[in-house]
Every structure is written in C-alpha cells, then in structure tokens.
C-alpha positions as CSV (number, residue, x, y, z in Angstrom):
1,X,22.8,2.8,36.8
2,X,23.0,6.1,35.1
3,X,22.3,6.2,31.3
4,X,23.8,8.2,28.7
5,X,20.8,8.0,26.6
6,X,17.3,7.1,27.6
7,X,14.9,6.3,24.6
8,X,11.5,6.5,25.9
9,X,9.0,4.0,23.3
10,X,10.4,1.1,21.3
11,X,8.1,1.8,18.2
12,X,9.6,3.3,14.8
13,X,11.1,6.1,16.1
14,X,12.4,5.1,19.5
15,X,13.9,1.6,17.6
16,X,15.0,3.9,14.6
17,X,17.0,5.9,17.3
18,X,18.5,3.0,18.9
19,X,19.2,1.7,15.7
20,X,21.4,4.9,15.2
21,X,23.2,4.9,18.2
22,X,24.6,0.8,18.2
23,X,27.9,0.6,18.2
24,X,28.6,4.5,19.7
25,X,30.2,2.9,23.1
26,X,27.2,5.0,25.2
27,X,25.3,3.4,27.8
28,X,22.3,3.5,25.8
29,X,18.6,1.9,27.1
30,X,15.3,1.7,25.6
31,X,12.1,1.8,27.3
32,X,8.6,0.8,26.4
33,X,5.3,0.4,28.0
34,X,4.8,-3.1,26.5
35,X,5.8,-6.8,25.2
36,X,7.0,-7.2,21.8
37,X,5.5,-8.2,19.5
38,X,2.6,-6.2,20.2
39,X,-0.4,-4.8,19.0
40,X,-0.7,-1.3,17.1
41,X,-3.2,0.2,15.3
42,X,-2.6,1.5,12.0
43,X,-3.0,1.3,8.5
44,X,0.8,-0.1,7.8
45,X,1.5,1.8,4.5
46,X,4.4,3.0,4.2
47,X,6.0,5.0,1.5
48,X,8.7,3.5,-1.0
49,X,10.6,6.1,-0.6
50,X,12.1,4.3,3.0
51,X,14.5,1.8,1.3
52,X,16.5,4.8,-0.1
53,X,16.4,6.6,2.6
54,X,17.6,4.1,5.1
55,X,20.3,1.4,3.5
56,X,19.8,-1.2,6.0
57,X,15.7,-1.3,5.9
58,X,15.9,-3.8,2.8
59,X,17.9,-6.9,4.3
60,X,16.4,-6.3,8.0
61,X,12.8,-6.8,6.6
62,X,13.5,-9.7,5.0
63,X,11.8,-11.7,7.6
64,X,8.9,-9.5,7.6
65,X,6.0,-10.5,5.2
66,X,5.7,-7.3,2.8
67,X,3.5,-6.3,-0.2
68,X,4.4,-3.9,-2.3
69,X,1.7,-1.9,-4.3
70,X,1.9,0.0,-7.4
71,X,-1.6,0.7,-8.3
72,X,-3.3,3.4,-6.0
73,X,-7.3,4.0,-6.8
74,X,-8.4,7.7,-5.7
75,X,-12.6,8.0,-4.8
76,X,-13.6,11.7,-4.3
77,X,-17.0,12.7,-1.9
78,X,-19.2,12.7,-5.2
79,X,-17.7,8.7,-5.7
80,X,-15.7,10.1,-9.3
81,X,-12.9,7.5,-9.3
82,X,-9.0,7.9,-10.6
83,X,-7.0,4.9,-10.6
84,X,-3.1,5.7,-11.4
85,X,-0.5,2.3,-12.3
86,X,3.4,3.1,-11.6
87,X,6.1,1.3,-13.1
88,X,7.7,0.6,-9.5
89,X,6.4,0.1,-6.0
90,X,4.3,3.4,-4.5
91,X,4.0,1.5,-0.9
92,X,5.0,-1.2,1.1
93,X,2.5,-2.8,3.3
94,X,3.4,-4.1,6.9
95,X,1.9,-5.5,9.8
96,X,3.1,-3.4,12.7
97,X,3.3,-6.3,14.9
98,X,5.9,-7.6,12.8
99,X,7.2,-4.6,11.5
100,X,8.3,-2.7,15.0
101,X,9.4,-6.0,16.6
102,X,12.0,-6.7,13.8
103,X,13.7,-3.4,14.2
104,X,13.3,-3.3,17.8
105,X,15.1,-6.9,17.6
106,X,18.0,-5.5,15.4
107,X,18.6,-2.7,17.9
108,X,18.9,-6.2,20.9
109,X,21.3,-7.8,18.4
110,X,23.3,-4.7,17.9
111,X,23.8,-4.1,21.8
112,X,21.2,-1.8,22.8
113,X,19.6,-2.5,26.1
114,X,15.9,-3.1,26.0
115,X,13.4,-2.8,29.1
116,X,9.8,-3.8,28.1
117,X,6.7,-3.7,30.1
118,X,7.8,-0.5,31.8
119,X,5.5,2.3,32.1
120,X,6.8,6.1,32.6
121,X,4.8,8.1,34.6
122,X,6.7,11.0,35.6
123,X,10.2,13.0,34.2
124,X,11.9,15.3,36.0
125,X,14.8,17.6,34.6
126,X,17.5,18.4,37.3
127,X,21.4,19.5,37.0
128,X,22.9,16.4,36.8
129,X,20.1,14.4,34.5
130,X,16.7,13.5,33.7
131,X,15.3,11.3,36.4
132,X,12.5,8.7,34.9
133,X,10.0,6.8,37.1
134,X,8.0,4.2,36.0
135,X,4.1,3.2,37.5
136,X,6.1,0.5,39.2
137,X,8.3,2.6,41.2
138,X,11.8,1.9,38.7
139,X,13.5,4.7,38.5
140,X,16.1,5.3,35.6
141,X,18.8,8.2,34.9
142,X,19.8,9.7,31.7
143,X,21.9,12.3,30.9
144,X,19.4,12.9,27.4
145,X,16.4,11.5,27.4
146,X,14.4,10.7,23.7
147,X,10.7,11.0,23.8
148,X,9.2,8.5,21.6
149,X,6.3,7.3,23.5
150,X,3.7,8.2,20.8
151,X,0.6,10.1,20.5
152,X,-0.1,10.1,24.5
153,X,3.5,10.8,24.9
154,X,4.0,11.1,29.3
155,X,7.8,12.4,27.8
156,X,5.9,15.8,26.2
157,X,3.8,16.4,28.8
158,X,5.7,16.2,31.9
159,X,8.3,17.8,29.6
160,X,6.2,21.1,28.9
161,X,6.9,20.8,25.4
162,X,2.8,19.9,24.9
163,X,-0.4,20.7,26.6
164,X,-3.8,18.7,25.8
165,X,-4.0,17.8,22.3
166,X,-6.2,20.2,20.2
167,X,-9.4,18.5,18.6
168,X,-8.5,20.7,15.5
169,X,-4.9,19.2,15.9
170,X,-5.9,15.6,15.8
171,X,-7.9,12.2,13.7
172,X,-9.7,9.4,15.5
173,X,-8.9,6.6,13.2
174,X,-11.0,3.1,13.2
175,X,-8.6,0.4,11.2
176,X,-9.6,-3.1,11.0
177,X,-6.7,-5.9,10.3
178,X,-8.6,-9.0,9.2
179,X,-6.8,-12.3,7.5
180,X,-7.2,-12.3,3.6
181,X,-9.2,-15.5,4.2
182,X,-11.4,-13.5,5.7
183,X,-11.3,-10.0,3.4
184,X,-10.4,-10.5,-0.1
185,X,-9.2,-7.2,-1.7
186,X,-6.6,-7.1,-5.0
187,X,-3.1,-7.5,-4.0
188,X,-1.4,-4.8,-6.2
189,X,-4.3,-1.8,-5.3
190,X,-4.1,0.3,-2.5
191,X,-7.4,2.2,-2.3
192,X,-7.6,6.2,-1.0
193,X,-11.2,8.0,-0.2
194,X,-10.9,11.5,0.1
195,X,-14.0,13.6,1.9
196,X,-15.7,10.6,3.4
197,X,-19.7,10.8,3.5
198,X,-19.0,14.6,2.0
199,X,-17.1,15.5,5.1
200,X,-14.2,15.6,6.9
201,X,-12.7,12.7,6.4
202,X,-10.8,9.9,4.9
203,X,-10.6,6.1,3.9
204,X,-8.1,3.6,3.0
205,X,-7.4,0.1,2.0
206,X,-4.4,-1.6,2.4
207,X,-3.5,-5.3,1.2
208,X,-0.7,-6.9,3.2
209,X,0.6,-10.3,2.6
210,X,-1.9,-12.3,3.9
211,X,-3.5,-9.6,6.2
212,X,-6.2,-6.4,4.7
213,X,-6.2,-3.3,7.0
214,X,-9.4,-1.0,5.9
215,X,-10.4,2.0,8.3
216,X,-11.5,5.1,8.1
217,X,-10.6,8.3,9.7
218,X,-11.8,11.6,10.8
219,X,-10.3,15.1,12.2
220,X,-11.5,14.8,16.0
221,X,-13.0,18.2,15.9
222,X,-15.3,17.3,12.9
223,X,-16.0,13.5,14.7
224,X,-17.5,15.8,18.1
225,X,-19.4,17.7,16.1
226,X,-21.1,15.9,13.1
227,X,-20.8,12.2,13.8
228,X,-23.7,10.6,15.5
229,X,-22.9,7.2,15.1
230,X,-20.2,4.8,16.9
231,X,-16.7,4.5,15.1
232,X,-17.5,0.5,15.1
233,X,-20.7,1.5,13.1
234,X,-19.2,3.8,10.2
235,X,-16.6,1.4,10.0
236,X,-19.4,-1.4,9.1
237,X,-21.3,1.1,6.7
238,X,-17.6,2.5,4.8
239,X,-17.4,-1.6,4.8
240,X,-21.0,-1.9,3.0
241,X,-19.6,0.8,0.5
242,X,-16.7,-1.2,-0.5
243,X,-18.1,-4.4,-1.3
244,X,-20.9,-2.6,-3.6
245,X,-18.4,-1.0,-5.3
246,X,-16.3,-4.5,-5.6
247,X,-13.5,-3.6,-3.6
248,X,-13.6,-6.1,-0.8
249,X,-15.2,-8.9,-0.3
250,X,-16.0,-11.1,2.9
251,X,-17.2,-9.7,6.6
252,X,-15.7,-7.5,9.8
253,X,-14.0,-8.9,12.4
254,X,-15.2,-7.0,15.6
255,X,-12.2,-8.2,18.1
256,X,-10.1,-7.1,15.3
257,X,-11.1,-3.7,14.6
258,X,-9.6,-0.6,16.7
259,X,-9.9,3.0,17.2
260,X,-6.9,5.3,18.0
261,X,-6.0,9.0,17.2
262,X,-2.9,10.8,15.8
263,X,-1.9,13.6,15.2
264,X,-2.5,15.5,11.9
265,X,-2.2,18.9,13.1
266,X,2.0,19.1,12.1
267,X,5.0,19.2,14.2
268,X,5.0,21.2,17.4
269,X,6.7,24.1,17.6
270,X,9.3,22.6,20.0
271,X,10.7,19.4,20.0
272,X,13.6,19.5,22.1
273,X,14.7,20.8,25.0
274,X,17.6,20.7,27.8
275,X,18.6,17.1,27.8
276,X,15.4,16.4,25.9
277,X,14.2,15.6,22.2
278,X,10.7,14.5,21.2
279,X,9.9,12.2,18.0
280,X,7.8,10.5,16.0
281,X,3.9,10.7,16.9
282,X,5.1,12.2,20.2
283,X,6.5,15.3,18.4
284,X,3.8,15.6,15.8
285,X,5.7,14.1,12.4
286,X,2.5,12.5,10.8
287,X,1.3,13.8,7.2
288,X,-1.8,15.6,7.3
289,X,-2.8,14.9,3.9
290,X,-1.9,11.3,3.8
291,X,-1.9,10.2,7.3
292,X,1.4,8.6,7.1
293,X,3.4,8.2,9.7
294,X,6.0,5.7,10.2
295,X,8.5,7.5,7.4
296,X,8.4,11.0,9.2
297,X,8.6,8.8,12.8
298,X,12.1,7.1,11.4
299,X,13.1,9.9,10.1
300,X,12.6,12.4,13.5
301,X,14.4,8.7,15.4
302,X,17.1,9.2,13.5
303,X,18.1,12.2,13.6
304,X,17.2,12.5,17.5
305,X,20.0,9.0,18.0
306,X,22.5,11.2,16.0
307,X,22.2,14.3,18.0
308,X,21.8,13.1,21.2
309,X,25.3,11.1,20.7
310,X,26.8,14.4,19.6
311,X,25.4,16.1,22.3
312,X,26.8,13.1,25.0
313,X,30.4,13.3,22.9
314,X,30.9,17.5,23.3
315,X,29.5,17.2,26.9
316,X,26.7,19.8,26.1
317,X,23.0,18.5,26.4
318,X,21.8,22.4,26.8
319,X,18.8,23.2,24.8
320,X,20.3,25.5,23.0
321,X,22.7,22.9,21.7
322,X,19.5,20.4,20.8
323,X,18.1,23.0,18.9
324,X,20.0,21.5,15.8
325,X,18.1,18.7,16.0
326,X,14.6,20.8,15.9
327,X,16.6,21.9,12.7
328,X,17.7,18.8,11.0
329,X,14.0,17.8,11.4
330,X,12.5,21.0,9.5
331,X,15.0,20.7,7.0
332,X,14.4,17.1,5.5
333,X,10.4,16.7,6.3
334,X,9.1,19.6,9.0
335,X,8.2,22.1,6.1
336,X,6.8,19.2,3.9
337,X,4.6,18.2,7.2
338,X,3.3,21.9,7.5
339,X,2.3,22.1,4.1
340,X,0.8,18.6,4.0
341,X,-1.6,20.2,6.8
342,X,-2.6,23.4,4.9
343,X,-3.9,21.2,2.1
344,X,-5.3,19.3,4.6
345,X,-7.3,21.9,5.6
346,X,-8.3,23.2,2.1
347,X,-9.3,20.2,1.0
348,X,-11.2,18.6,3.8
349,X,-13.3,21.7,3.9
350,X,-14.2,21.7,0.6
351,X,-15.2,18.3,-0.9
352,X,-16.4,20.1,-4.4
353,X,-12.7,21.1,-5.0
354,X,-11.6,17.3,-4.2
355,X,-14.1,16.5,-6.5
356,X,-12.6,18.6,-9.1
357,X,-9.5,17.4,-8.4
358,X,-10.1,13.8,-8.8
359,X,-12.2,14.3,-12.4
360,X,-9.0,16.1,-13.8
361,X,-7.0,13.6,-12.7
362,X,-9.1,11.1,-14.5
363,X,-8.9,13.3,-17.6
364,X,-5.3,14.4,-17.5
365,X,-2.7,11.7,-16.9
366,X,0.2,14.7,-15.8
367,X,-2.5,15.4,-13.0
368,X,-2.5,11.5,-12.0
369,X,1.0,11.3,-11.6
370,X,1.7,14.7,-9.5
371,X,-1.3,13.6,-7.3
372,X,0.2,10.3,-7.0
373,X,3.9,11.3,-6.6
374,X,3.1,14.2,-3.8
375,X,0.9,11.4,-2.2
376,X,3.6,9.2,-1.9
377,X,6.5,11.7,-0.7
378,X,8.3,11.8,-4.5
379,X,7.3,15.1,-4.9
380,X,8.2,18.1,-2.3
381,X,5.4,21.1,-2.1
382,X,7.2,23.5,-3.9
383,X,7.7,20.8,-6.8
384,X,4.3,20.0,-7.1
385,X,3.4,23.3,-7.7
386,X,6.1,24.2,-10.4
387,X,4.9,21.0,-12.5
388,X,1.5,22.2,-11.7
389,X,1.9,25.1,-13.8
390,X,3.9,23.6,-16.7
391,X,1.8,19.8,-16.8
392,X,-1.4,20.3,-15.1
393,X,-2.6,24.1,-15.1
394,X,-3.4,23.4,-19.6
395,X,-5.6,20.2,-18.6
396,X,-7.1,22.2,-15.8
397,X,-8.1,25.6,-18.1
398,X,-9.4,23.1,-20.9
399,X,-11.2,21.4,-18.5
400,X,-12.9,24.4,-16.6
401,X,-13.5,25.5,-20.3
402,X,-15.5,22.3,-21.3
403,X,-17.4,22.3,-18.0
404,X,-18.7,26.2,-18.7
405,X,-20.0,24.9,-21.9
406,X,-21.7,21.8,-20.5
407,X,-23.7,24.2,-18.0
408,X,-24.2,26.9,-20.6
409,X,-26.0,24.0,-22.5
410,X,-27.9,22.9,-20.1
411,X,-29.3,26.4,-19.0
C-alpha cells in the first residue's frame, strides 16, 4: 500500500503531526521503532506556554498525571542562589512514558494508522515516492515522508540533510526518574544549576506527580575533554550536592538512571527536502539555553502535518515547495532557538558572568522576572533585551557601582 504521508517516530513531534493531519481524508501512517508506552529519557518539563499554543493539549492530558510549578530556584557555579515565585504555572511536569503514549493514542482514536516495533533502516527518494525499509525487510511507500525519528534520526541521514553530529553541536544528558517514595523534593520548585562544577554544564530538578527526574548535563565537546569520571558517578556526586543543600532527600536508583544526548547546537540549516521534512530532535529544535525540547518538537510536528497535507492537496511535494515549511519553523521559534544557542555559548564559557547574573537577580526583582520569563519561552530575545535596558540595566550599573567600592575597600 502506497502512503500519502509517512511519519517516521511516534514521539512529540511525529504524534503532534499526526495529530494535525486526522481527519484530512490522506492515507496517512506512523511509524516507530518501539512499543508504546515506552521508555524515554528526559527531564519532562515543559513550558506553560503549550496549553495556549495548542487548544486541544488541556483535555487530552487529563489522564496524564501533571504537576505544575511556579517556583523556579536558579544556583550559579559560585553556589549564589535566586529563587523567583510566579503568580501562575512556569512548567508542567510529565512523565514521557505517559506523556507521548497519550498523544500517540489520540492520533489511533482519530484514524491515523499506527505501526510500532518497526525499525527504518534505509530511505530512498525516487520519482514516484519515498521508498522506506525497515531492519525487518517491510517496505513502505510515501509520497512525503516526515522525519521525526529523534536525535539519531536514520530519516536525516540517509536523507543528506545531516552528517555526524558535531561534539560542539551536542549534550550528553544523565536524568534519573525515581518514585517520590523514593526522592522527596518540594512539589511547587523546579530547581536550575547553571555552570555545573564551574564548567560546562547544567543541572535540573523536576517534581512530577509522584515521580522526581534530576540529571545533569553537559556539551559533548566539554564531557570528551574535561570529564574524567563516568556519567553514573557525577550523577551520584550532583546527587550528594542536593541533599546538603536540602533539596532532595532519599537515594539513586541505578536501573532507573539513563544517559542520552540531544542536540543543543540549533536547527539545521535544512529541514526539508523533495518529499521530505525533518522535525523535532531530528531537525535540531531543542533550546540551547534551557534544554527544552518537547515545545519546539510540537511545534516543528505541526507545522510539518500542515505542510505536507498542502503539499499532497496541490500535487507538488518538490523541495522547493517544502521550503515553506523550513519558513514557518524560523518564523515562530527557529530565530528564538539560534539565539538561545549564542547565549549558550556566552554563558557556558564564562561561569563568572552567570555568577553575576544570578547575584543581580537576587538583588533586582525586574532581573528575576526577565531571567525567569526568557527561561520559560514568555519572553522573545529581542524582548528581553529591550526590558533589559529600561528594568534591568539601573539595578545592573548600581550594582557594578557597589561592587567597585566593596573592592576598593578591601584593597
């Protein structure tokens, strides 16, 4: 059977995309490597900001356990500490394994066909479609096919549309998900640590319902080159850290802890091609400041569902028609992605300027809430740095001022 639409991975964005496309009347199938519900790392934050921006999130989650935060505590490299209270919810916090099965579920209910435990191994774009074969031998046919097969994505590869992943252009991540009979951590806190150890690197804390995902994550590039010890081993020290500092309580799990990577490095520079589209981690759309991914991965599915059913409606699955979907993408979140990686970079390479960062948020309230809002996707680049200038820049100057004279008194 021939397929108008082939959506390669059943996670966030593949589901998200399937999700877009029920109802259209196209022959529409979605393929993934595994059983659901299954497995996935991550740290299962996700920003608010998702129940506006898709209508139908609220009452299909309502069978999914979910704490919602409004508290987020910042640590810096030097261990100064911000802690910021909103007056609504900053985050919700899922368990993927329920998370990705529930919206993988409504895309069954709505019509979409759904082939799990199906591996693709090789792609191959000819005249009259894209030809998929699985590690099994199946073969399937698509007139578009969706790549959202994740980090390792077999879809960008074969495609041409990525090489090798760049150390520089991606984290290893170590995330443990423990029951909160196990880890005890406050229900209404998330916990950030910016510049891990005084490098380049990052920590969280997540409460779920009854679940706590903790972890800690560096750039790849800076893991090969200055980390002697085992992920499983900085994962028990960062551990030792929170509970003398009263965050957590309780002991690891070792079955339950897990390494992975993503990528931090921002969006490739192509993500579509003839009768192809790449999203989610497969295309790149993971913050590089925050780590989040799921948003930018529904995001990139939808818009990939809704071009790929224009594109199978006009007849035209030519790259240079698909290029509207590379488009659509910058537009809404690509240029917030590349900037999110530039401060990435300036930031993770200089842990005194997180430093300062963090004590003026703990001094200047306006600071607290830009640092909070950008965090959370509230705030656009461009935004943050035109309040910057108006709320922050006078606590900034007064504080550089006060500092000068504390070192001028201590010379």
């Amino acid at each position: 059977m021939k397929y108008d639409i082939a959506i390669v991975g059943g996670g966030p964005s593949g589901a998200t995309a399937g999700i877009s496309l029920i109802g259209s009347g196209l022959r529409v199938v979605i393929l993934d490597r595994a059983r659901f519900p299954r497995l996935m790392p991550c740290g299962g934050g996700i920003s608010y900001r998702v129940y506006k921006r898709f209508q139908y999130i609220e009452p299909l989650l309502r069978s999914v356990p979910t704490n919602f935060v409004d508290k987020v505590v910042f640590e810096s490299p030097s261990g100064s500490v911000v802690e910021f209270e909103s007056n609504g919810p900053l985050y919700a916090m899922i368990r993927r394994i329920e998370f990705d099965a529930a919206l993988l579920d409504h895309c069954k209910q709505g019509g979409i066909e759904v082939k799990e435990d199906v591996t693709i191994s090789k792609l191959a774009v000819q005249e009259d479609g894209v030809y998929l074969t699985s590690t099994s031998g199946e073969q399937f046919v698509a007139d578009i096919v969706i790549g959202a097969d994740g980090v390792n994505s077999s879809v960008a590869v074969h495609a041409g549309l990525r090489g090798p992943w760049k150390p520089s252009k991606i984290a290893i991540d170590g995330t443990e998900e423990s029951p909160s009979t196990q880890l005890a951590v406050k229900q209404d806190t998330m916990y950030v640590y910016y510049g891990i150890g005084g490098g380049y690197g990052y920590g969280y804390v997540f409460p779920k319902k009854s679940y706590v995902n903790f972890g800690i994550g560096y750039l790849l590039e800076y893991f090969q080159k200055s980390i002697t010890e085992r992920p499983y081993e900085q994962h028990l020290r960062f551990l030792n850290h929170l509970k003398e500092t009263d965050v957590l309580s309780g002991s690891s799990e070792r079955t339950n802890f897990h390494a992975y990577v993503l990528p931090v490095g921002g969006p490739l520079e192509r993500i579509s091609g003839d009768r192809l589209l790449l999203a989610g981690d497969a295309a790149g759309f993971v913050n590089g400041f925050t780590a989040e991914g799921i948003y930018y991965a529904m995001v990139s599915g939808e818009h990939a569902g809704t071009t790929a059913l224009e594109a199978c409606r006009r007849k035209d699955t030519s790259a240079e028609f698909l290029r509207r979907y590379d488009r659509a993408c910058e537009a809404e979140v690509g240029h917030e992605l590349r900037k999110s990686v530039m401060i990435q970079k300036r930031l993770f390479s200089n842990p005194k300027f997180i430093d300062s960062i963090v004590r003026l948020a703990g001094r200047s309230k306006a600071t607290r809430i830009l640092l909070t809002k950008f965090g959370v996707g509230e705030l656009s680049y461009e935004e943050l740095k035109r309040q910057a200038l108006v709320k922050a820049l006078p606590a900034y100057l007064l504080y550089k001022s006060e500092k000068g004279q504390e070192q001028v008194g201590v010379i």
